[in-house]
C-alpha angles and dihedrals in degrees: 000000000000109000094225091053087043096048081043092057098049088047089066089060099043101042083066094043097051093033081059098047088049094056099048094051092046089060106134129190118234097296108227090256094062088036095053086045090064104049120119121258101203125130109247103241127207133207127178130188131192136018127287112255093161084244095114149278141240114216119202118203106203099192126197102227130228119162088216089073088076098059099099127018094235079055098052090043094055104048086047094047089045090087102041089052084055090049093046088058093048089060090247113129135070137134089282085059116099105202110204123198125195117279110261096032090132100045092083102048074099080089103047104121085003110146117259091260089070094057090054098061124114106236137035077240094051090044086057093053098047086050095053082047101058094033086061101054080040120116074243111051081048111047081046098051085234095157097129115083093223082053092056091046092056090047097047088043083063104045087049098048094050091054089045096057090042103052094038092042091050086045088055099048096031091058092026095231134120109258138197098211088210104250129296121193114235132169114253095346124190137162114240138144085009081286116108104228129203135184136151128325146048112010120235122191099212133174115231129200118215118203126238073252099064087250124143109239105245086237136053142183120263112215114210112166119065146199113247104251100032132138087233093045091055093048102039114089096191098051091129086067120091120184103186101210143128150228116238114186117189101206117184091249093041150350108235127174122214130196136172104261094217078079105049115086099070131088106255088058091049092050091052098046095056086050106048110088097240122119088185123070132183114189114198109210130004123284119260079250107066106235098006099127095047100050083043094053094042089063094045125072107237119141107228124023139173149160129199127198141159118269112212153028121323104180113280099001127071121230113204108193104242096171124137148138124240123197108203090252100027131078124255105279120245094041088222142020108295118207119225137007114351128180099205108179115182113189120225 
């Protein structure tokens, strides 16, 4: 064959090969310009209920979400210590302060140094793909012999939990308060040693409380009801389970009880609520039904209530931003869904 026809017809093979190996190396994550032009405007907003006995407070962060604060760690930490700076200066926190952040807040450390593709999917589903995808062609994925997708996900799960201890544990002891870090779903989780371990099996989405010490709670909530749709909802393969129960935590200053709140609304939680011996409660999420807890607890007599959500828009899902903070005589602050980031204190 003619050297030049026969050059021309391996070209048709390489080009491809070497376009597609280019591509993959020029992968860049959200550059700081894009990522500044995409911040939220909105005014943070504060709301405080109740009268300072110096017993104690519970402090609600209401975040606006944006997957693309999750693109790099000293992103994600800024935009979670923001609020707790505001509330410092507002002469709000102490050791007798309990900080609570939306339910979910660790799922998505999965993104954190993802390529900007990821970023672009549809879906929180579509995002995790994209991420197994481009872990497994990662120095990496491939120093490392990740090709099968349950392998990524163990090695993402770990890069995520680590992060999530660190940043949490460094908030607690920074600002000196207890804090719900809001839930992350791990395979196989369990608390020893004040470290959170992981290894291979069934995965769990669970809420953790880190001491004003930086210390991990010997105990967590175990979420079993999920959105459709959702990350925990892909990689949990009991998700048809659902075990009603809740998480009592008896601090020096107070007892409160907390429950997702995807699980409060039938019967059985209802039922539990009434019976377990807390007057403060403290609901992670909004209910299936949209403003059932609130109108519930406004009817009941206990004598703190609250409920804390993301504000927002998470890919494909709305977030409406249903926190607020109930007294036993007076009315849920604020009065409607408030949209962005909201500072809500109630007072014990």
């Amino acid at each position: 064959m003619n050297p030049f026809w026969r050059n021309a017809i391996a070209s048709l093979f390489l080009v491809p090969i070497f376009f597609g190996i280019g591509w993959l190396l020029s992968g860049k994550t959200i550059g700081d310009e894009d990522f500044i032009s995409g911040l939220p405007r909105n005014e943070i907003r504060f709301y405080s209920s109740g009268y300072n006995r110096k017993s104690g407070n519970i402090l609600l962060l209401q975040l606006e979400f944006k997957p693309e604060y999750y693109s790099k760690e000293d992103r994600l930490r800024d935009w979670l210590e923001k609020p707790l700076i505001i509330a410092k200066e507002k002469g709000l926190l102490d050791k007798s302060t309990i900080v609570v952040y939306p339910p979910e807040i660790g799922n998505y450390l999965f993104l954190v140094g993802q390529r900007s593709e990821v970023f672009q999917a549809e879906s929180e589903i579509g995002s995790w793909k994209r991420a197994v995808f481009f872990t497994r062609i990662s120095y990496n994925g491939l120093r490392n012999g990740l090709f099968f997708e349950d392998e990524i996900a163990n090695f993402l799960a770990k890069t995520s939990v680590e992060r999530y201890q660190r940043i949490f544990a460094t908030l607690s002891k920074t600002y000196g308060v207890n804090i719900l870090a809001g839930s992350i779903v791990l395979p196989s989780p369990k608390i020893a040693e004040d470290l959170i371990s992981i290894a291979p099996g069934n995965w769990e989405e669970r809420a953790y409380l880190f001491t004003p010490e930086g210390k991990l709670h010997n105990d967590s909530l175990k979420r079993t009801k999920f959105k459709d749709g959702s990350l925990s909802l892909y990689l949990n393969s009991r998700s048809n389970k659902i075990e009603f129960g809740v998480w009592t935590i008896p601090f020096n200053f107070a007892k409160l009880g907390f429950l997702y709140g995807e699980e409060f609304g039938s019967p059985e939680m209802e039922d539990i609520v009434k019976k377990t011996f807390v007057s403060r409660w403290v609901v992670l999420g909004a209910p299936t039904e949209e403003g059932k807890f609130r109108d519930w607890i406004s009817k009941s007599n206990f004598e703190t209530s609250c409920e804390i959500s993301f504000s927002g828009n998470a890919w494909d899902r709305k977030l409406p931003g249903t926190s607020f903070t109930k007294t036993r005589y007076g009315n849920p602050e604020p009065k409607e869904n408030e949209r962005g980031t909201v500072l809500l204190n109630i007072y014990l």
